[in-house]
C-alpha positions in Angstrom: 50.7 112.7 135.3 53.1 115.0 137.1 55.2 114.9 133.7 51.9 115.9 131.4 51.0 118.0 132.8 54.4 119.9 133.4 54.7 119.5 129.4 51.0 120.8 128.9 52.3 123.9 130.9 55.1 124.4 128.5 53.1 124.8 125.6 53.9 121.3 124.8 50.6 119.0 123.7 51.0 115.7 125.7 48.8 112.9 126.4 48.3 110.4 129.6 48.5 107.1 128.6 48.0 104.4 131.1 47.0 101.1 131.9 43.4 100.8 133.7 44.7 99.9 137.4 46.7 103.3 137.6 43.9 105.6 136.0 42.4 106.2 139.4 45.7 107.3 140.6 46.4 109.4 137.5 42.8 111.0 138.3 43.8 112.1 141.8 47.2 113.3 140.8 45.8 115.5 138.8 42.9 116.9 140.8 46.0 117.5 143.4 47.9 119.3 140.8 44.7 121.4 140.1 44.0 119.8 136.1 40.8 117.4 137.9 39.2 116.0 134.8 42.8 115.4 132.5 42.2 113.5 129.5 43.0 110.3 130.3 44.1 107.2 127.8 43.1 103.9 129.2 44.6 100.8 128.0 44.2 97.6 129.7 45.9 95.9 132.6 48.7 94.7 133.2 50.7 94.8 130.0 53.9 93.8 131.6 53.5 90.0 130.0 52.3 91.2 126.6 54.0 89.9 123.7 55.1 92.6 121.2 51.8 91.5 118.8 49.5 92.2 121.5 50.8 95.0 123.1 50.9 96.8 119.4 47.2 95.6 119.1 46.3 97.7 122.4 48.5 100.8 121.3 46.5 100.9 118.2 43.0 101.0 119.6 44.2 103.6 121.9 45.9 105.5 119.2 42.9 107.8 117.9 42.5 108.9 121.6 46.1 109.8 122.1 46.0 111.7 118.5 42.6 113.6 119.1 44.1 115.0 122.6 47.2 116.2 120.9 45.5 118.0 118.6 
């Protein structure tokens, strides 16, 4: 989060993607870091074990998300 929003302060456009067991984290790093309500991507946990196939197949139903908040 810490990096996003560092990168959104540059003038950069960035966008949080994360697996669904750190969102609440994410969430409260950034109401600390004064940006409560972020954008947040949420793909499902864990992803660690994924095979390439399936881990594309989550990227590309997050994808639409991560594109609308860069633009």
């Amino acid at each position: 989060m810490h990096d996003v929003l560092m990168l959104e302060h540059l003038g950069l456009p960035a966008a949080l993607l994360c697996t669904s067991n750190f969102t609440h984290t994410a969430r409260v790093m950034a109401e600390q870091l004064g940006n409560g309500g972020y954008p947040i991507v949420e793909i499902d946990h864990p992803i660690g074990r994924l095979d390439g196939k399936a881990l594309a197949a989550q990227i590309d139903q997050a994808l639409d998300k991560v594109i609308e908040q860069l633009m």
